[in-house]
C-alpha positions in Angstrom: 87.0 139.6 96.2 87.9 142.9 95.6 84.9 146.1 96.2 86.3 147.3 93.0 85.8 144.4 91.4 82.1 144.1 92.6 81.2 147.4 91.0 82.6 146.8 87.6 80.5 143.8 87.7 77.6 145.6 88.4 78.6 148.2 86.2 78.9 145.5 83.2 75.8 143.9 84.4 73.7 147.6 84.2 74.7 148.1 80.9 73.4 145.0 79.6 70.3 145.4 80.8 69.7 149.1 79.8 70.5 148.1 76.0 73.0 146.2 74.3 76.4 147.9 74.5 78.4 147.4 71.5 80.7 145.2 73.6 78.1 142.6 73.9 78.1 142.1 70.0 81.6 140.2 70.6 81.8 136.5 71.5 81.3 136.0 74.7 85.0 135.2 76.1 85.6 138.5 75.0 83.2 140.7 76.8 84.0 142.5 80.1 81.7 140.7 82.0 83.9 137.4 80.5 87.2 139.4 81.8 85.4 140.3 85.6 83.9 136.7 86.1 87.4 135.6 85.6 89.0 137.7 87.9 86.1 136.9 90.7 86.5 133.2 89.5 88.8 132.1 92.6 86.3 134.0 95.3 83.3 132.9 93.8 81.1 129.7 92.8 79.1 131.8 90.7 81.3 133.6 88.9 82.8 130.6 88.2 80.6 128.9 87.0 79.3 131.3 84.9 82.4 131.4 82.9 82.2 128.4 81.1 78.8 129.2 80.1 79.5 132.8 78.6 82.4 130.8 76.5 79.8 129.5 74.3 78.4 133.0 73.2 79.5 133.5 69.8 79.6 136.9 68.2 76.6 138.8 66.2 75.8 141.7 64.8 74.8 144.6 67.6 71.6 144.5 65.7 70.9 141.2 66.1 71.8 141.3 69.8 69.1 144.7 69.6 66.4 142.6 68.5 67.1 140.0 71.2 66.7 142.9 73.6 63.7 144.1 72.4 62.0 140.8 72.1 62.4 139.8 75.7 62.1 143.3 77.5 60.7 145.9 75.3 57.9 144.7 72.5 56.5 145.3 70.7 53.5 144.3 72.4 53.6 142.8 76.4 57.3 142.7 76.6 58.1 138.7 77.4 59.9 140.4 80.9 59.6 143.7 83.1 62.6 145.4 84.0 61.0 147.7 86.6 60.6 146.5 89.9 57.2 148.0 90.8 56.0 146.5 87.7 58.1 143.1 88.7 56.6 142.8 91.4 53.4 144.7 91.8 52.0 144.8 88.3 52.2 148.3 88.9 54.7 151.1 86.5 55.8 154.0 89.0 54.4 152.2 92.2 55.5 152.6 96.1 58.8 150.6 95.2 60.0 153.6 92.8 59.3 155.9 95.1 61.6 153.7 97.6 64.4 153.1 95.7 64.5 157.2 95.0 64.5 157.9 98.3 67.5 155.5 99.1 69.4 157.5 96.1 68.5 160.9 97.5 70.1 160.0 100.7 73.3 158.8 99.6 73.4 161.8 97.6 72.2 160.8 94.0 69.8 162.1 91.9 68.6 160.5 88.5 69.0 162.0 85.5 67.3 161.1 81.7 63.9 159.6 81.1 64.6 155.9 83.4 62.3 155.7 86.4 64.9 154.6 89.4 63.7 151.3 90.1 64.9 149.9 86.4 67.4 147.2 86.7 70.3 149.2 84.9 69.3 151.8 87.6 69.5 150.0 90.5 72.7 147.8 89.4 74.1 151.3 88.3 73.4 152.4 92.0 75.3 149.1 93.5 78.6 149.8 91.3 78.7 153.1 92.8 77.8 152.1 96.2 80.4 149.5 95.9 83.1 152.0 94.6 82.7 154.5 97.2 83.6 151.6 99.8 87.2 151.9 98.3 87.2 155.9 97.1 84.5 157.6 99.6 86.0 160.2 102.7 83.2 158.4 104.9 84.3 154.8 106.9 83.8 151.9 104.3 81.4 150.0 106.5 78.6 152.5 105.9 78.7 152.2 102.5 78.8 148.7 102.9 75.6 148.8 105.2 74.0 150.5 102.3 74.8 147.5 99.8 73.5 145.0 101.8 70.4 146.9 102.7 69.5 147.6 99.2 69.9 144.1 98.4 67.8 143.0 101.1 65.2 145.5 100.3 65.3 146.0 97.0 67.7 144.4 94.2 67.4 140.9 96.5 64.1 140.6 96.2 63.6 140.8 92.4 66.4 140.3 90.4 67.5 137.0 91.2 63.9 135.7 90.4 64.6 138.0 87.1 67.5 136.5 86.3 66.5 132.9 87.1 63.4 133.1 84.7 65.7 134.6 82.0 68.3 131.7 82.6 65.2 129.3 81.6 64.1 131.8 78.7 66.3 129.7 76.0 68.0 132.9 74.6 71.7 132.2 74.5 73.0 135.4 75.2 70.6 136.4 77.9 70.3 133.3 79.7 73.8 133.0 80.8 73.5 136.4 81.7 70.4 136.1 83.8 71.8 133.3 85.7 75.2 135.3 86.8 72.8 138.0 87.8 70.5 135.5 90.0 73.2 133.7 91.2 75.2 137.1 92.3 72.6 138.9 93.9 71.4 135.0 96.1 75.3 134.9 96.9 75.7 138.6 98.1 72.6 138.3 100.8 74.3 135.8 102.8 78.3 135.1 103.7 80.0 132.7 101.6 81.1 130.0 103.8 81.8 126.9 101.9 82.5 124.9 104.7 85.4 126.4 106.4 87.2 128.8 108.4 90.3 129.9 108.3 92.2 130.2 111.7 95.5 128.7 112.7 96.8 125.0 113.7 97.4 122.2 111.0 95.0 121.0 108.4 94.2 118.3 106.2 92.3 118.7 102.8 89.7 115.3 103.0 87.4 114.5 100.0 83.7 114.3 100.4 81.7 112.1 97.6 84.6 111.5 96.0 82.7 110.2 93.1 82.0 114.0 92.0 85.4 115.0 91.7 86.1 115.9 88.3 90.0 116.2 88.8 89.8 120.0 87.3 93.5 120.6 89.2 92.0 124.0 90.7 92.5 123.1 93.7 96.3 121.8 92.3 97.0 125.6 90.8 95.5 128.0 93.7 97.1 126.1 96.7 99.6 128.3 98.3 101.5 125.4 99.9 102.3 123.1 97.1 100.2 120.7 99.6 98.0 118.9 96.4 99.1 118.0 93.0 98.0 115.8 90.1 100.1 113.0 88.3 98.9 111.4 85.4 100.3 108.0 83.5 99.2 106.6 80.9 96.1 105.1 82.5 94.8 106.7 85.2 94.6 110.4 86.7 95.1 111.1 90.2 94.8 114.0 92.9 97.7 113.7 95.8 97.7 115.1 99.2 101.6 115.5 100.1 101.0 115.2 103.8 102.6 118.2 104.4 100.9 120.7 106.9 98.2 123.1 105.6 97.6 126.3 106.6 94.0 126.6 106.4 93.4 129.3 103.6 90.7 127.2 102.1 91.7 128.3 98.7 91.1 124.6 97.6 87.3 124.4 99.0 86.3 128.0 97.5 87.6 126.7 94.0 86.2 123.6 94.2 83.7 123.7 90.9 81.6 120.5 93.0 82.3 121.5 96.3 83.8 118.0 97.4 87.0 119.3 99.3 86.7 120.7 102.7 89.7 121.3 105.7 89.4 119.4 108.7 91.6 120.1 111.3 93.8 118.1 112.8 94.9 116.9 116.7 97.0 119.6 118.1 100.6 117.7 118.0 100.2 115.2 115.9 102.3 116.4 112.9 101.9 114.5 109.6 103.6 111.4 107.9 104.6 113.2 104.8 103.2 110.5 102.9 101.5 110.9 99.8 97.5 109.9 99.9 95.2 109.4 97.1 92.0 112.2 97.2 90.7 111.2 94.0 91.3 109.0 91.2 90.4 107.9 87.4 91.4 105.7 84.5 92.1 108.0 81.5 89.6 108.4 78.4 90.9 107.1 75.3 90.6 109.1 71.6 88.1 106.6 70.2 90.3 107.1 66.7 93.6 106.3 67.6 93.6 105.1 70.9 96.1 107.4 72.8 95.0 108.3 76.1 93.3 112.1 76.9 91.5 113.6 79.8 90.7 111.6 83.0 87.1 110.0 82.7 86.1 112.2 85.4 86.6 115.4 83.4 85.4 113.7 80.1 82.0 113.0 82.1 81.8 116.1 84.0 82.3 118.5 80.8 79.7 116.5 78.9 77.3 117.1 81.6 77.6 120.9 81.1 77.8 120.9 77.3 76.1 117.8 76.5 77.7 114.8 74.3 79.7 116.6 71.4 81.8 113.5 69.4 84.8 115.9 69.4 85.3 115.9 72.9 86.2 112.4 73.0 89.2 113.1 70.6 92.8 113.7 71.5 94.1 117.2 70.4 95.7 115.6 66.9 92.8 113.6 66.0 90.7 116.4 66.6 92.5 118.8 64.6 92.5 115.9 61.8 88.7 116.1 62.1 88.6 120.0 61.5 90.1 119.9 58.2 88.6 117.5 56.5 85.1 119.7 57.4 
């Protein structure tokens, strides 16, 4: 993933939580944050996932999304969540933590402006962007300001935010919780390496399927593999995912993808070449439109999209009965 795109997700990310830009009145597939997740999709689990669940923001009035805000942050009254880390995590406004956090600013050159106090989350996400900017734009060797990211997050934004953004995932607002769950899930992922069970070198590879019965034939894997090594073919009853038997050269596009983290690259005996034959990763009848019987996504799918929006009758219809069903609403 891209340093540039890291800030502008911090960037988007500060501005929610400092008050509601007008941006986040729009439906959620049309929000920055929508348009960054996207582009951090193929890197990034969390991103990833977090996609799907931003789709189901629909648009309000910036008011409405205001008194959201205020109701979980700002009060009246006991505000339902701090966004100060002294007071996150001491109980205490203005406490050693802000002091902390300004020092950190101070020496990288920064000095806060306006009325915030410098351990606010929009502050310290604000601070990330930049640091994460000047690994691309600064005169000094990337790796310092790099240092300085993953310090901060280990002294600081790590050990607050993600518990932030995991209680606001549970809060039941359905603007904020998505939100909060990117934001816990980002800042867990960015204080250790993202491994997903590989590493790239050289020699040949096979793609092998672990609990197979979690598959959910997406076809990620199928559009980001460089080789052409994986496809899907479909009949009329059944879905499949193919492994061509051609060599692999270990990118591990398919395993960083992977929504359920089945796939993972073993490596193969020096010498031993491949068949070229084509084997079976994954397989599953097709569902059938419950109204006129024609067949529509694999099973697999149909079960694993339920799971993340719960049972919605419309999902089991093929596109034409389903477009039936919407006009005679």
């Amino acid at each position: 993933m891209t340093r540039t795109l890291r800030s502008e997700l911090y960037s988007a990310l500060a501005e929610v939580f400092s008050d509601p830009p007008d941006w986040l009145a729009l439906s959620g597939s049309q929000w920055p944050l929508y348009s960054i997740a996207t582009d951090l999709a193929l890197d990034s689990i969390n991103a990833r996932l977090a996609l799907g669940k931003m789709e189901g923001i629909s648009p309000e009035p910036i008011a409405i999304r205001q008194e959201r805000y205020n109701a979980l942050f700002s009060g009246p009254g006991r505000p339902r969540f701090w966004l100060h880390e002294s007071l996150y995590r001491s109980g205490q406004l203005f406490g050693s933590e802000t002091m902390d956090v300004e020092g950190i600013y101070r020496t990288a050159g920064l000095v806060i402006e306006g009325a915030e106090l410098p351990d606010h989350v929009s502050v310290e996400l604000a601070f990330l962007a930049y640091v994460a900017n000047q690994q691309v734009n600064a005169d000094q060797p990337s790796g310092t300001w790099v240092e300085i990211e993953q310090n901060f997050i280990k002294t600081h934004a790590g050990q607050w935010l993600p518990a932030l953004g995991r209680a606001l995932a549970e809060c039941g607002d359905e603007v904020y919780a998505p939100i909060g769950q990117l934001l816990a899930d980002w800042l867990m992922g960015s204080r250790q390496p993202l491994h997903h069970g590989y590493a790239p070198t050289t020699g040949l590879y096979t793609p092998v399927m672990q609990e197979v019965e979690n598959c959910s034939l997406c076809g990620f894997c199928v559009q980001v593999c460089p080789r052409r090594v994986l496809s899907i073919h479909e009949d009329s009853s059944k879905t499949v995912l193919l492994y061509s038997g051609r060599s692999c050269n270990g990118c591990g596009k398919c395993v960083r993808i992977c929504p359920a983290r089945v796939l993972i690259l073993r490596k193969l005996i020096p010498g031993a070449g491949t068949s070229g034959e084509m084997v079976v990763l994954s397989s599953s009848p097709r569902a059938l439109c419950p109204k006129c019987g024609r067949p529509t996504v694999s099973q697999a799918e149909l079960e694993y999209i339920t799971g993340q929006m719960g049972y919605l009758p419309w999902l089991e219809l093929c596109q034409e009965c389903r477009f039936i069903s919407m006009e005679d609403v």
